[in-house]
N, C-alpha and C positions, 0 to 999 in steps of 0.2 A: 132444219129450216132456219134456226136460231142463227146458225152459225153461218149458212148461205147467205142470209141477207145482212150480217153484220157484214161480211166481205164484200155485199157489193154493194153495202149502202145506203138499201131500201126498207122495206115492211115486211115483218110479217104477216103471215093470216091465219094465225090462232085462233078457235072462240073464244077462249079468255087470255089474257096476257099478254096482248101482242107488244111490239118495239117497234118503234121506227126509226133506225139508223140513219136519216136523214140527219138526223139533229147532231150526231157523233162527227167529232173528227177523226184524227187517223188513231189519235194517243186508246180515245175510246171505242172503238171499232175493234183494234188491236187487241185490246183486252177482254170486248164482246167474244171474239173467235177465238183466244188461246183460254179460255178459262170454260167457256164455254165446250170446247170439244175435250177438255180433262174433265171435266166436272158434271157436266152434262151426259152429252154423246158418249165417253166411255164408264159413265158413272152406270148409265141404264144397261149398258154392254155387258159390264160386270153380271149384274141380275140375269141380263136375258142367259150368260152363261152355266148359268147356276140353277137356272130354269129348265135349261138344255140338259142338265145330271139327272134334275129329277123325272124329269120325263121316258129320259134313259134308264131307268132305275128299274131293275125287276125283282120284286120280291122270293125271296128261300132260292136263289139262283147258285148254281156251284162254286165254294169258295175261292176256286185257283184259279176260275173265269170269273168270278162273281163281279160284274159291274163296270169293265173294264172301261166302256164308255163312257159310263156314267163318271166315270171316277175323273178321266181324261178330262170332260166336258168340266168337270167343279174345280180340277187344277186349271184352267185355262182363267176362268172365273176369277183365282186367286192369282196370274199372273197379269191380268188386267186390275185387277186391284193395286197390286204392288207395284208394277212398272220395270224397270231394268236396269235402272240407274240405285236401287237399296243395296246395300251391301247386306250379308249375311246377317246380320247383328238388326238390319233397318236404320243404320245411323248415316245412310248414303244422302244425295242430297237427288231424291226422285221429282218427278212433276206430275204423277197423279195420283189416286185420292190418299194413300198412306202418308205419302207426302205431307199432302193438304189439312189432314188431320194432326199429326207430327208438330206442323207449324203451327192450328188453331190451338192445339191445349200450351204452348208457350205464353199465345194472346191471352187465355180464357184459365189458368191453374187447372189445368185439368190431363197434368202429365204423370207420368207414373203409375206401379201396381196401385197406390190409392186412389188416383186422381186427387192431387192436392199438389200438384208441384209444378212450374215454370219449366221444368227441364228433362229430357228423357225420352223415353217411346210414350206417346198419346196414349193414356188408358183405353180410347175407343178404340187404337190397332190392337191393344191388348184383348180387348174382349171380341173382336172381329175374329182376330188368330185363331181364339178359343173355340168358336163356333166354326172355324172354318175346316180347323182339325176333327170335331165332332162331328160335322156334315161329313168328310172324306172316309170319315170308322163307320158309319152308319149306311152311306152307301155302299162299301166292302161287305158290310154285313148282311147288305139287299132290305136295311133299315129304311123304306121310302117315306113312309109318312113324316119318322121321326127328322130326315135330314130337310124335309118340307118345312119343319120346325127352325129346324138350324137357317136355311136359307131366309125364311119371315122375319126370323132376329136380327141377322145381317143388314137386312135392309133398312129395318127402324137403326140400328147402330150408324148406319151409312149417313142419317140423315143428319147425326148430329153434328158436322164440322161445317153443315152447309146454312145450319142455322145458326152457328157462330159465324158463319163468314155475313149474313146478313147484318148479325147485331154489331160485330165488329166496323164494319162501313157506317152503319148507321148512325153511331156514336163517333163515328170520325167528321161525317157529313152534321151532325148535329150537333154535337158538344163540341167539337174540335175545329169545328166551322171547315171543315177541309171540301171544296167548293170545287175542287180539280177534277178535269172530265173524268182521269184515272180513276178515281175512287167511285166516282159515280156509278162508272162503268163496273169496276166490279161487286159494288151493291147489288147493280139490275142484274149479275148473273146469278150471284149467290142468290136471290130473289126469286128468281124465274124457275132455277133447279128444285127447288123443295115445296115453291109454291102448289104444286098436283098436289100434291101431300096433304099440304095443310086445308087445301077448296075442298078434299075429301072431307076431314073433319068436319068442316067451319068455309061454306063460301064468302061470309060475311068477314070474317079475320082475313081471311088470301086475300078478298078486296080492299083490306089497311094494308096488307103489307104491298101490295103494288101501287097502291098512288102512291104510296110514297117511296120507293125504290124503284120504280119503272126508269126506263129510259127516259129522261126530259123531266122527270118527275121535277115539279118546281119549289115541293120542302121537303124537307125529310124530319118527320119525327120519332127520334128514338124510344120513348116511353109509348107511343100506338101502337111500333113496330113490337116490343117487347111485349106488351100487354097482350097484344092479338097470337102471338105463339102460347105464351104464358098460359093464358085459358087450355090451348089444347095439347098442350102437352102427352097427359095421360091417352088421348084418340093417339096419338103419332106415335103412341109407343116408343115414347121417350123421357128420359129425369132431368128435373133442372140439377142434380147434381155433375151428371154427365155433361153439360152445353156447361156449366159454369157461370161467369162474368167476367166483363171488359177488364183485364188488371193489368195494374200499372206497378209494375217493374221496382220503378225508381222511387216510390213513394210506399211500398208494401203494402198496395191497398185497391179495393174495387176501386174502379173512376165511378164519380157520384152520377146515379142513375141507371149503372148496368152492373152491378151487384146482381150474384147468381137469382135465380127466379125462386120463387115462392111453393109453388109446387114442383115441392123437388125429389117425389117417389111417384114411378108408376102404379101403384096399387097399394096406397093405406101406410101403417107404417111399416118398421122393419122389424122384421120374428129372427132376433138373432141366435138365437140356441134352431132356429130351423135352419137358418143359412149353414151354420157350422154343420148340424147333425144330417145336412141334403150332401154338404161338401165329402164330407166321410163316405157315407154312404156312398154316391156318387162315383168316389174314387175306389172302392173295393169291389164297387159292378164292373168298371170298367178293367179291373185286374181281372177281374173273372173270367171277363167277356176274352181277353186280349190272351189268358190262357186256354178256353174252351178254343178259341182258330187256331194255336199251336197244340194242342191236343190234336185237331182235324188233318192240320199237314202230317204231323206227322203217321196219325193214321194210313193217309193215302200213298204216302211214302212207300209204307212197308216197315216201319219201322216204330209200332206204338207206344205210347209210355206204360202202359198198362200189359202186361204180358202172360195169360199163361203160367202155371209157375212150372207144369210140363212140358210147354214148348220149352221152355228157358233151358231146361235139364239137356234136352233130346239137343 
């Protein structure tokens, strides 16, 4: 509906959040409909795909059929994710959400295995990837609950480029004075996409951040907009260390006012002797695991690792 009526001009009919494209010319219109149907329309696609594995998903199924649909349905997932245009490595120059994420951690230092750097693959594709490899093992494994897990993660990960693309406008429209329909317009989308999200948590927060990013909206302030995510944070299943802040390049430093957020862990502090000793652990289940299915092929084969030591003889 977003993207209908920016093409042709008019309103939508939302119960919360509507737009009315009246007010847009072509430059902002333009950028209602191509941001909108990457970000939006194929952003939920992604999900619905992903939705579609697990419902496909049969648990202790036979491993050499185990899941084939489900599996098919969570690749699809991640080819909507990616787009067509990544090169193998992700250093292609795509247009939807890998992309977009790609770009925000440049805007926000939050590129890199650390999330600490201006340049690189987006640590949020990085931990996307990771879940999206553990959702596809867990389905092979007829894992449904667990890849249910993996898909929930995705989605709070998903939200984080759309809440930098908010703060990012915000601070161009506010501190930057940039007053150009252009930007306007992609506030109201970055706005309107994550906006569900956040009415979930906090109706009261989704109502700062759409007057003031709406289509028409006639101010915009960065410090409401930032406050009203800031609160919910931890509901969205997201860290201010992952969104980051507005940084400026050229000067090696936040821009005054959007410096990363205050809370910035989902849950308390961090147990780092548990991260290391999860990460270990973690990694020798999954050897186990990835030897117990080759164990199975080659059971079914005819050919086990384990033999007899009088068949061997005979």
């Amino acid at each position: 509906q977003w993207v209908n009526a920016a093409l042709q001009g008019t309103s939508t009919s939302f119960t919360n959040g509507n737009a009315d494209f009246n007010t847009y010319g072509t430059a902002g219109r333009r950028e209602a409909v191509k941001k909108g149907t990457a970000y939006m329309s194929v952003w939920m696609y992604v999900i619905r795909e992903l939705e579609d594995a697990i419902d496909d998903c049969q648990v202790e199924c036979e491993f050499d059929n185990c899941n084939e649909d489900a599996v098919h349905a969570w690749d699809e997932g991640v080819a909507f994710y990616t787009g067509s245009e990544e090169e193998k490595d992700g250093s292609g120059s795509g247009a939807l959400l890998y992309s977009l994420a790609d770009k925000r951690c440049a805007n926000f230092k939050t590129c890199g295995p650390e999330g600490d750097s201006v340049s690189g693959t987006s640590n949020i594709n990085i931990k996307i990837f990771s879940e999206f490899a553990a959702g596809q093992m867990n389905l092979n494994l007829g894992n449904c609950d667990a890849a249910r897990v993996n898909k929930d993660r995705i989605s709070e990960l998903m939200g984080v480029p759309l809440v930098q693309g908010v703060l990012r406008y915000a601070h161009k429209i506010d501190s930057l004075a940039d007053n150009s329909e252009k930007s306007k317009a992609e506030g109201a989308v970055f706005a309107a996409a994550i906006l569900p999200r956040l009415h979930a948590c906090s109706p009261g927060a989704a109502a700062t951040v759409y007057e003031n990013m709406k289509v028409g909206a006639t101010s915009t302030s960065l410090s409401a907009v930032k406050s009203a995510f800031e609160k919910n944070l931890v509901c969205m299943g997201i860290a201010g260390d992952d969104v980051g802040g507005v940084y400026d390049i050229d000067a090696g430093a936040f821009f005054l006012g959007a410096a990363p957020m205050n809370e910035n862990k989902t849950s308390g502090g961090v147990n780092i002797l548990g991260i290391v000793l999860g990460s270990v652990l973690g990694g020798v289940a999954l050897i186990a695991m990835f030897g117990f299915v080759y164990m199975m092929k080659r059971e079914k084969s005819g050919n086990p690792m384990f033999k007899n030591p009088d068949e061997v003889i005979a």
